[in-house]
C-alpha positions as CSV (number, residue, x, y, z in Angstrom):
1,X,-39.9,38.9,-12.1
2,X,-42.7,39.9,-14.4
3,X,-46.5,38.7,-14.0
4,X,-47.4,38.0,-17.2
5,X,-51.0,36.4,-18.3
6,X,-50.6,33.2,-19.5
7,X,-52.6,30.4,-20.9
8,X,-53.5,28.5,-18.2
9,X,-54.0,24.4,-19.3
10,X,-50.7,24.1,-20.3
11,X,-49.2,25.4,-16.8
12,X,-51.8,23.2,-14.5
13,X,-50.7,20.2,-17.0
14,X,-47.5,20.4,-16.7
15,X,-47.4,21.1,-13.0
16,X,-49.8,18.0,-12.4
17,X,-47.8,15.9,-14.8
18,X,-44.9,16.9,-12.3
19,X,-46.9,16.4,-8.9
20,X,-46.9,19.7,-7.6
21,X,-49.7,21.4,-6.0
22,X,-51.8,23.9,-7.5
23,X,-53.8,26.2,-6.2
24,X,-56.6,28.1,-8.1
25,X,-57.7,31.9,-7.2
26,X,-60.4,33.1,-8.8
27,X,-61.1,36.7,-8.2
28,X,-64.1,37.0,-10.5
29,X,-67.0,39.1,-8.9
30,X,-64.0,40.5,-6.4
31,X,-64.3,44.2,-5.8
32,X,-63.1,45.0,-2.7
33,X,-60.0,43.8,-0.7
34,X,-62.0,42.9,1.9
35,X,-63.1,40.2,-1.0
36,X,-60.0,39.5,-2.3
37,X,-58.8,38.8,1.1
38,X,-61.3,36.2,1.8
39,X,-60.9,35.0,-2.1
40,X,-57.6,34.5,-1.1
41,X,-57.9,32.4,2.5
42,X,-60.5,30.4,1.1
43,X,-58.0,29.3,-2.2
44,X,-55.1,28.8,-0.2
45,X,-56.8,27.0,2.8
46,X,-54.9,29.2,5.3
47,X,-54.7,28.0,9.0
48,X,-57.0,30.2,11.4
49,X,-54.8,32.9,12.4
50,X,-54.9,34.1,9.0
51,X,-55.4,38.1,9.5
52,X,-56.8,39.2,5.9
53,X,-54.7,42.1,5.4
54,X,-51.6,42.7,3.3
55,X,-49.1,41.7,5.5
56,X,-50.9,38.7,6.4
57,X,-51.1,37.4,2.9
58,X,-47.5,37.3,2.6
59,X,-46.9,35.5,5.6
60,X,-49.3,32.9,4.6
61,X,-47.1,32.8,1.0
62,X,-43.8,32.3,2.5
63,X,-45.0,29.9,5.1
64,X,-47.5,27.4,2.9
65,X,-47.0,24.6,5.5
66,X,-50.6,23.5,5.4
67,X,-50.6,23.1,1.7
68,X,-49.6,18.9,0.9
69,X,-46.1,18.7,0.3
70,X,-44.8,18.1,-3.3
71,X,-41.5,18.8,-5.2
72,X,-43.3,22.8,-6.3
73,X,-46.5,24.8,-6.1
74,X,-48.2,26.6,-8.7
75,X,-50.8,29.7,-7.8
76,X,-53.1,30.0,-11.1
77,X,-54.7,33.5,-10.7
78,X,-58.0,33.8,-13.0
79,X,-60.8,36.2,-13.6
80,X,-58.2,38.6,-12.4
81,X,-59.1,41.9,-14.9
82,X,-62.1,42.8,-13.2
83,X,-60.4,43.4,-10.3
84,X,-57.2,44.8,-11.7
85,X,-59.3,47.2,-13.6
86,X,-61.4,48.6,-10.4
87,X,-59.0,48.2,-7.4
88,X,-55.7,49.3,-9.7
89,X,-53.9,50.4,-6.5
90,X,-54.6,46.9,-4.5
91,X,-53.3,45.3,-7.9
92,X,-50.3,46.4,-7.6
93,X,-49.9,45.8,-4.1
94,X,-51.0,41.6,-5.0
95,X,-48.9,41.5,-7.9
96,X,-46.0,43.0,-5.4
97,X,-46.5,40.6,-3.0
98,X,-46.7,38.0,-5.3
99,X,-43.8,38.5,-6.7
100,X,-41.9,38.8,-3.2
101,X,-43.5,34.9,-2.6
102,X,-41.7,33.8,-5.4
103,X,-38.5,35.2,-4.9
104,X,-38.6,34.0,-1.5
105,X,-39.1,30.6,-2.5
106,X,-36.2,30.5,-4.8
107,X,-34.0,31.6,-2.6
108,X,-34.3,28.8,-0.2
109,X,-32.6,26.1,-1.2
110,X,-34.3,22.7,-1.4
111,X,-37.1,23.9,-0.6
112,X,-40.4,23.6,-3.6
113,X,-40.7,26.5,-5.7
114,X,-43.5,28.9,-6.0
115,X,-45.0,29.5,-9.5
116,X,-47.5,32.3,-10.2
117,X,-49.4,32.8,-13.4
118,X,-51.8,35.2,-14.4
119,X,-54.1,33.2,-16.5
120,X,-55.8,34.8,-19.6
């Protein structure tokens, strides 16, 4: 799978339209991981035990419990340059991550998917 920026009105309409959940991260002003960590738990509404580090993020994205149930879930990352641009390592490791959430959901079967888009 490839994490491609994409307009981002069309994909919230649509997913709306089709009553799934979305979820907003907006990493504008993020430098650090520290910040994109807490970006990221405050976006997702993660339960307390929540441990801001790599590993921790994709237990949250496989689990997703929390979140209301619907027939999908879309993650609309935005603002995301800044931060792609300065922490180009810890990019890579999100977009890696990312990528693993999806697949994950895919694979289970009956279960809501994951969508991720990169948002221009």
């Amino acid at each position: 799978m490839t994490l491609a920026p994409q307009p981002l009105a069309p994909a919230l309409a649509a997913a709306e339209e089709a009553g799934w959940t979305t979820v907003r991260l907006d990493l504008d002003g993020v430098r650090s991981k520290a910040a994109l960590m807490r970006r990221c738990a405050a976006a997702l509404r993660v339960p307390e035990w929540f441990g801001g580090n790599w590993d921790a993020l994709a237990d949250a994205l496989i689990d997703l419990s929390w979140l209301p149930e619907a027939p999908g879930r879309l993650l609309a990352v935005t603002s995301w340059r800044g931060y792609a641009a300065e922490r180009d390592e810890d990019w890579e490791t999100l977009g890696g991550v990312l990528e693993e959430a999806v697949d994950f959901w895919r694979e289970q079967a009956g279960a809501p998917p994951l969508t991720v888009v990169l948002a221009r």
